[in-house]
C-alpha positions as CSV (number, residue, x, y, z in Angstrom):
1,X,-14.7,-2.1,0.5
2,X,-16.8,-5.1,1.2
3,X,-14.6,-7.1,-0.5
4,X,-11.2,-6.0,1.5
5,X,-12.9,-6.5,4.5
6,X,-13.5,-10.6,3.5
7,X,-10.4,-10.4,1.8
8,X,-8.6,-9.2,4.7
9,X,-10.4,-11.1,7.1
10,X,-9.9,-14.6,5.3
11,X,-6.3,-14.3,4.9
12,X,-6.1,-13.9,9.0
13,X,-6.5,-10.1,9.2
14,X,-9.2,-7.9,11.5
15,X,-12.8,-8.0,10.7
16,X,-15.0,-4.9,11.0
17,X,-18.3,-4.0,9.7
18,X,-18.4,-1.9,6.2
19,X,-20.3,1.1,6.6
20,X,-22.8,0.7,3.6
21,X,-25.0,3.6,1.9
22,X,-22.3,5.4,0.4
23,X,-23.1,7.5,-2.2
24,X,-21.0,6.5,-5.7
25,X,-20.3,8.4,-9.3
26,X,-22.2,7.3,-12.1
27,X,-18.7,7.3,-13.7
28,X,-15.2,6.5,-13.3
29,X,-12.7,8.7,-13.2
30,X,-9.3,7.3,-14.6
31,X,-7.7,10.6,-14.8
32,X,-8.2,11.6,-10.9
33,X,-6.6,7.9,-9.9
34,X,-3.7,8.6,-12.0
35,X,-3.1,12.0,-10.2
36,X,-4.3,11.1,-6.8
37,X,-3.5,7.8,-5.8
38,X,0.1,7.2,-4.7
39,X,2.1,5.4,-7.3
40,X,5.3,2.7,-6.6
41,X,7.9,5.1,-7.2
42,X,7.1,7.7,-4.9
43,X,8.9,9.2,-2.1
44,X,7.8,10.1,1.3
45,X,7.2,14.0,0.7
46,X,4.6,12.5,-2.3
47,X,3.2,10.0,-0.3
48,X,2.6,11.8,2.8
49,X,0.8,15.1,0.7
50,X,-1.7,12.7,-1.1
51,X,-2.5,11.2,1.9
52,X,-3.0,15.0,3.2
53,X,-5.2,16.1,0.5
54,X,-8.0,13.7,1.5
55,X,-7.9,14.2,4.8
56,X,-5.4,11.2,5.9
57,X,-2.6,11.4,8.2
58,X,0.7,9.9,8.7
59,X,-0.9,7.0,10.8
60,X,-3.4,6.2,8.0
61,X,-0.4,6.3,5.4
62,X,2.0,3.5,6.9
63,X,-0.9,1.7,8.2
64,X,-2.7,1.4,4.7
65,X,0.6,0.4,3.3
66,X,0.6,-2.6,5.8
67,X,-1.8,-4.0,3.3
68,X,1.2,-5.0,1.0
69,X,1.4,-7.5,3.7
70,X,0.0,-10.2,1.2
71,X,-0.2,-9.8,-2.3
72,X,1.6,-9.5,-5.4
73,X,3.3,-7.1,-7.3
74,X,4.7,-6.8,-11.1
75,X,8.4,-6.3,-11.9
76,X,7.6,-3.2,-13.6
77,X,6.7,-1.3,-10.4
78,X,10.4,-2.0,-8.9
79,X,12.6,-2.9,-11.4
80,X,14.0,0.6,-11.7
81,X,15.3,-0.1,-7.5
82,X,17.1,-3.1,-8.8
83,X,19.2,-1.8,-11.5
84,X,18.9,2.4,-11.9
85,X,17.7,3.8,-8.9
86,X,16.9,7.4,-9.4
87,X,19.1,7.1,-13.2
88,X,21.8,6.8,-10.5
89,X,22.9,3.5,-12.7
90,X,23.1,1.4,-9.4
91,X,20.4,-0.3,-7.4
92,X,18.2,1.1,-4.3
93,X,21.2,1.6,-1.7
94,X,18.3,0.9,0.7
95,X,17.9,-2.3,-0.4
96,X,19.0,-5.3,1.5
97,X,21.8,-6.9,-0.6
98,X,20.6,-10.7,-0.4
99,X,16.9,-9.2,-1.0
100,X,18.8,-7.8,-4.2
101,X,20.1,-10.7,-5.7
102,X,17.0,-12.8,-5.5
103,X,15.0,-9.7,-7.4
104,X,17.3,-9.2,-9.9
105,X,17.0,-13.0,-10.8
106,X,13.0,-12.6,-10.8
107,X,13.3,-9.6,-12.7
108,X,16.2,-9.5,-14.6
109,X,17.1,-6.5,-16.9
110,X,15.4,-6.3,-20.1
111,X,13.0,-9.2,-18.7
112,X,9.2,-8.9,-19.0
113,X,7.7,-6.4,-16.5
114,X,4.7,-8.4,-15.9
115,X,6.5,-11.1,-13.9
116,X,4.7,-11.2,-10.5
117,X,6.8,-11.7,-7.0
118,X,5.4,-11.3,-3.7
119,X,4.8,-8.2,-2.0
120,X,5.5,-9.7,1.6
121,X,9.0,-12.1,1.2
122,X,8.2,-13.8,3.9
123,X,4.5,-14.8,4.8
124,X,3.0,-13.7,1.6
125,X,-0.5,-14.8,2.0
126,X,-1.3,-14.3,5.5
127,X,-2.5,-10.9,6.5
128,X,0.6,-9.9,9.8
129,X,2.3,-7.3,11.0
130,X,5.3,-9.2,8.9
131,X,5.4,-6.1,6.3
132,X,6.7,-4.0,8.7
133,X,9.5,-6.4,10.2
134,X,10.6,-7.0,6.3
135,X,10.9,-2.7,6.6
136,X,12.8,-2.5,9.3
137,X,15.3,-5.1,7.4
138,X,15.4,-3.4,4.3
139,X,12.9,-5.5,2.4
140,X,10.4,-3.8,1.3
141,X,8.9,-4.0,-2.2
142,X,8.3,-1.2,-3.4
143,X,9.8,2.6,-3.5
144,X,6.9,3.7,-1.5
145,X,6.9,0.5,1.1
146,X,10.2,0.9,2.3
147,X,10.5,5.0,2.0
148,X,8.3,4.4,5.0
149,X,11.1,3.1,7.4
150,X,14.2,4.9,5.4
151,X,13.5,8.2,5.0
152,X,16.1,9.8,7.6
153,X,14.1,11.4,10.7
154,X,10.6,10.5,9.2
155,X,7.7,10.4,11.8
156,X,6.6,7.5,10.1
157,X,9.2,5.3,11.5
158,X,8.1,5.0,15.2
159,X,4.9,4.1,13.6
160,X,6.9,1.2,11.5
161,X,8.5,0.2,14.8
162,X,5.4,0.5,16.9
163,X,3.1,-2.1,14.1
164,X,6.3,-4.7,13.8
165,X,6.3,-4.7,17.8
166,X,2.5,-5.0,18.3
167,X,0.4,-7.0,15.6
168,X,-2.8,-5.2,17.5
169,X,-2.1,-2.0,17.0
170,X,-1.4,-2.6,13.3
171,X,-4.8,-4.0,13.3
172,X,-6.3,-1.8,14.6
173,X,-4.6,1.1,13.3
174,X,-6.0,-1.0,9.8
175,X,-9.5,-0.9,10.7
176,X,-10.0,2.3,11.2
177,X,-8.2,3.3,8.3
178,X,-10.0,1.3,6.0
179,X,-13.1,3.2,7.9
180,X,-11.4,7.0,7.3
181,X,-10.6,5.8,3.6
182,X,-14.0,5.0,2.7
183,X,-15.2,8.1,4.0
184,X,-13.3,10.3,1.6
185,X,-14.9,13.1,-0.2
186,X,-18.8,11.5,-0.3
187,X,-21.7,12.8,-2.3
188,X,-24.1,14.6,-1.0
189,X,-27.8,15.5,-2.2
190,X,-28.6,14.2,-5.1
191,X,-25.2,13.8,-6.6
192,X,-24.2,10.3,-7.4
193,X,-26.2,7.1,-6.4
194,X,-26.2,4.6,-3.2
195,X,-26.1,1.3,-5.7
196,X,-28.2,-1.5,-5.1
197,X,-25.6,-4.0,-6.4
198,X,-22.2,-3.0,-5.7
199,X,-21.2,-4.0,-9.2
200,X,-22.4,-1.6,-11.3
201,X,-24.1,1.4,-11.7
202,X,-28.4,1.1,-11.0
């Protein structure tokens, strides 16, 4: 968390103070990220009930997503839009067709999936409101970026609309998102451990 916040902050982004003193698991737990955390490929339905099942609403949803305003991302998390959407055997018919072509050429088929391209096309290291603007063009990254502004009669696109328009309400729409999603599901009692260096366990 702390390091989002400089991370975020650095790259032009909002600031806000981390709250701190959070209880953590002695352990990870690979097998509840695979389940729980959204994945690339989803659609809306999926996105929007994860976000449900910890507590997060629609507004948390697209705004979190407006992270993938800077960033990278690997061919293998949306190759399939580029050549088999869906095994349709054709690309994402929401992609933008010019957005298309320069994809298919970073990540042709049969090329390697680790291949990194940026998640933002246009200002890809500065933290901006620019994500949703590439949305609302049909240039979004990923499955689950763009499902965000193309999914027919979604409420999520007046909140698109409403982040593209004003950079400050994206921000801090951001902020306390980032506040709600650290205050998922914390231990209580004596379960888990406040760490002394965020690194590793005590």
């Amino acid at each position: 968390a702390l390091a989002s916040e400089s991370s975020v902050s650095l790259a032009g982004g909002p600031s806000w103070n981390v709250l701190l003193g959070r209880r953590d698991r002695r352990t990870a737990n690979q097998g509840g990220a695979n389940t729980s955390l959204p994945s690339p490929f989803e659609n809306l339905t999926n996105l929007t009930q994860k976000f449900t099942n910890v507590g997060l609403n629609v507004n948390d949803l697209v705004a979190l997503s407006g992270a993938h305003t800077f960033g990278r991302a690997q061919c293998r998390t949306f190759s399939p839009r580029l050549f088999n959407f869906s095994n349709t055997g054709n690309p994402d018919p929401t992609l933008n067709t010019t957005y298309l072509a320069t994809l298919q050429q970073i990540c042709p088929q049969g090329g390697s999936g680790f291949t990194v391209t940026n998640l933002d096309p246009t200002t890809p290291d500065t933290f901006d409101n620019n994500y949703f603007s590439n949305l609302q063009t049909n240039r979004g990254l990923l499955q689950s970026d763009q499902e965000l502004f193309s999914t027919s009669g979604a409420p999520t696109i007046a909140i698109v609309n409403n982040f593209s328009a004003n950079q400050t309400a994206f921000f801090e729409s951001f902020v306390q998102s980032m506040i709600n999603m650290g205050n998922i599901s914390p231990l209580t009692g004596s379960n888990g451990e406040i760490r002394s260096n965020c690194r590793r366990p005590n």
